[in-house]
C-alpha positions as CSV (number, residue, x, y, z in Angstrom):
1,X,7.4,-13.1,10.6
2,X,7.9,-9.9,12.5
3,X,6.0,-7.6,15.0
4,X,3.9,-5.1,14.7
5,X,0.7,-3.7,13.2
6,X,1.4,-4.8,9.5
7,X,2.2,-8.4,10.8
8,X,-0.4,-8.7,13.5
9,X,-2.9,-7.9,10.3
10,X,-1.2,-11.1,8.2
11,X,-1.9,-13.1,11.5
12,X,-5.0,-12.4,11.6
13,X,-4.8,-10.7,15.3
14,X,-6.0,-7.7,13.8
15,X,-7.9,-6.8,10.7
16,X,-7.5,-5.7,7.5
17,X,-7.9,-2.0,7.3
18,X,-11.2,-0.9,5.6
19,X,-9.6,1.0,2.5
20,X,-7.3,-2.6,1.7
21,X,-10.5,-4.9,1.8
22,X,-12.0,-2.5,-0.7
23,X,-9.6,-2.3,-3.0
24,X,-9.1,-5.9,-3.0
25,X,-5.6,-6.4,-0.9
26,X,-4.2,-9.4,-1.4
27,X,-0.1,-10.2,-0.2
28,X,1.8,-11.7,-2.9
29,X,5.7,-11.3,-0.8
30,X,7.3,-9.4,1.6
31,X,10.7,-9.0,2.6
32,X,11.0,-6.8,5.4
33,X,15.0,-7.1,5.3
34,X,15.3,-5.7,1.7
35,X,12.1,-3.5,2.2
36,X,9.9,-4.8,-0.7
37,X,6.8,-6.0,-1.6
38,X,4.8,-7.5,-3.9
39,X,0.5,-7.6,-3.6
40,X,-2.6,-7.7,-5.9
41,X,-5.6,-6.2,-6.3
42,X,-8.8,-7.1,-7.8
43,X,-9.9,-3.9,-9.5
44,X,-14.2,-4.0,-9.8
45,X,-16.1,-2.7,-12.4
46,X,-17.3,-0.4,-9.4
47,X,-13.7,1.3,-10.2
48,X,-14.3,1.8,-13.5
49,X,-14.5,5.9,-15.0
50,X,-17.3,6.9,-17.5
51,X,-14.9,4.8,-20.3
52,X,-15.1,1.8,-18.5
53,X,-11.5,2.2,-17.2
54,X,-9.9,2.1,-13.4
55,X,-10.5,5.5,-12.3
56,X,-7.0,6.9,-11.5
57,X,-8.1,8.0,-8.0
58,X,-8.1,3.9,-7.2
59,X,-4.8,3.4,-9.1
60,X,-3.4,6.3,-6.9
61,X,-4.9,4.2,-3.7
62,X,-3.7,1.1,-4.8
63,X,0.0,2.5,-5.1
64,X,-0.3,4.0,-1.7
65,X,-1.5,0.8,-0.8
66,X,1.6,-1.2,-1.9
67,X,4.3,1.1,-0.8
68,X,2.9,2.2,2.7
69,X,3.0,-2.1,3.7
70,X,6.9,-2.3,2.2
71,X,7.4,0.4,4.6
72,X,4.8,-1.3,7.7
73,X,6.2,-4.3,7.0
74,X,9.8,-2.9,9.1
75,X,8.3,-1.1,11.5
76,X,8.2,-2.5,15.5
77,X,5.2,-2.8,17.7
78,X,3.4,0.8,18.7
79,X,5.0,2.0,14.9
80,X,2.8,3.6,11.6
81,X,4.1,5.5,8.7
82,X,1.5,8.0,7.3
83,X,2.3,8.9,3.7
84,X,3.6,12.7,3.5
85,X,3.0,12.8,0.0
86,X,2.6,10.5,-3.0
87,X,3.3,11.5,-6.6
88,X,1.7,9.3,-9.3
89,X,2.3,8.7,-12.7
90,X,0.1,7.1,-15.3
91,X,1.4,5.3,-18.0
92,X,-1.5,3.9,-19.8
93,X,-5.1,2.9,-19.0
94,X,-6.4,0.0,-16.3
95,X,-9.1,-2.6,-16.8
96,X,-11.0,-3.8,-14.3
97,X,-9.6,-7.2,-13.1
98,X,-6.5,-8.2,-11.1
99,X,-3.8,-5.3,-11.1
100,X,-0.3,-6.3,-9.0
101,X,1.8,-3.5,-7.1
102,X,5.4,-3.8,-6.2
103,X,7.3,-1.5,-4.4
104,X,10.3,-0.8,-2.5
105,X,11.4,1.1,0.3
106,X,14.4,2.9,-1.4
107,X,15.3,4.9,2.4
108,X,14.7,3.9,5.5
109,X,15.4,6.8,8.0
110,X,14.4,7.3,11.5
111,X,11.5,9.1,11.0
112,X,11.6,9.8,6.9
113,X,11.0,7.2,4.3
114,X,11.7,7.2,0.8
115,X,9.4,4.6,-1.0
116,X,8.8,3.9,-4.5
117,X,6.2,1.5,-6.7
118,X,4.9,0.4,-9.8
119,X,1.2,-1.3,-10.7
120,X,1.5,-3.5,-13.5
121,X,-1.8,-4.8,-15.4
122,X,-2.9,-8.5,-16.2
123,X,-0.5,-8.8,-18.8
124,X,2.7,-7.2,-17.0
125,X,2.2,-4.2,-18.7
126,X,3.1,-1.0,-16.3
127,X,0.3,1.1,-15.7
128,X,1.7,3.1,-13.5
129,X,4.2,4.5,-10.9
130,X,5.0,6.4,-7.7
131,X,7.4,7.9,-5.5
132,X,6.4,9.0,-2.3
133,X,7.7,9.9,1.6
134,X,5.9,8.9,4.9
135,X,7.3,9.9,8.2
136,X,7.1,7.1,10.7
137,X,5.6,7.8,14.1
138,X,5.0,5.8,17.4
139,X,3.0,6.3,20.9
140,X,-0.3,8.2,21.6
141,X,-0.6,8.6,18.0
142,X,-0.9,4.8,17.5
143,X,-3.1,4.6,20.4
144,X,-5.5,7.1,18.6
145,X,-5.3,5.6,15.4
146,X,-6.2,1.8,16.6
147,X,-9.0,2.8,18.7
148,X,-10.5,4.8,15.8
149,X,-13.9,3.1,14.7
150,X,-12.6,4.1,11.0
151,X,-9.2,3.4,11.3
C-alpha cells in the first residue's frame, strides 16, 4: 500500500468521498506502479433516464470516478489531482446494475496528467469511454479541500 489521501480512504483512516458512496464505489485493483485501475459500480434504478436507462450524466461520473483514483492512487501525502476536463464517449446504452470502469494513467507529469478509461456493462460490453487531464496540486489547497464539510 502506499500514502496518501486515495490510500488512507482504502484504510479506512478516512472516508469515502460522498459522490463514490453514491455511485456505488467499489475497488476491484490497483496498481499504482503501472498507473491502472480497475472498480465497480452498482448503477440504481435512481440513475435511470425517462427510458429506464443510466442517465449519461452518471456514466460521465462514474468515468471520472475510475480515472481520477488511477491517478490518486500515485500521488504522496498532502497531493489531489482535480480533473481539468473530461471528454466522454457513449457507445451504447447502460442498465441499471453493476457497471466496471478501468482506466489508466497514460502520462504522469509533474503537474499534468493524461488519463484514459472505459465502463463496460454486466456482460463486458463497452459502454463507454473517456480521455481526460487533471493537474495535480499539493499544500493549502489540500488543507482546504479536507476540511471541507462537502469535500
Amino acid at each position: 500500500m502506499g500514502t496518501g489521501l486515495f490510500w488512507d480512504m482504502l484504510a479506512g483512516r478516512t472516508p469515502m468521498p460522498p459522490a463514490a458512496a453514491t455511485l456505488g464505489w467499489k475497488l476491484r485493483e490497483v496498481d499504482a506502479e503501472a498507473g491502472t485501475i480497475e472498480v465497480e459500480f452498482e448503477a440504481t434504478a435512481a440513475f435511470a433516464n425517462p427510458a429506464g436507462h443510466v442517465q449519461g450524466g452518471f456514466l460521465a461520473a462514474m468515468l471520472d470516478d475510475t480515472m481520477g483514483p488511477a491517478l490518486a492512487a500515485t500521488l504522496g501525502p498532502g497531493q489531489f489531482a482535480p480533473t481539468l476536463d473530461l471528454h466522454v464517449q457513449f457507445l451504447r446504452v447502460a442498465w441499471p446494475g453493476t457497471l466496471v470502469g478501468r482506466a489508466s494513467v497514460v502520462r504522469r507529469g509533474k503537474q499534468v496528467c493524461h488519463l484514459k478509461g472505459e465502463l463496460l456493462d454486466g456482460s463486458g460490453r463497452l459502454v463507454a469511454t473517456a480521455i481526460a487531464t487533471a493537474m495535480v496540486q499539493s499544500g493549502e489547497r489540500m488543507n482546504r479541500v479536507r476540511t471541507s464539510p462537502v469535500g
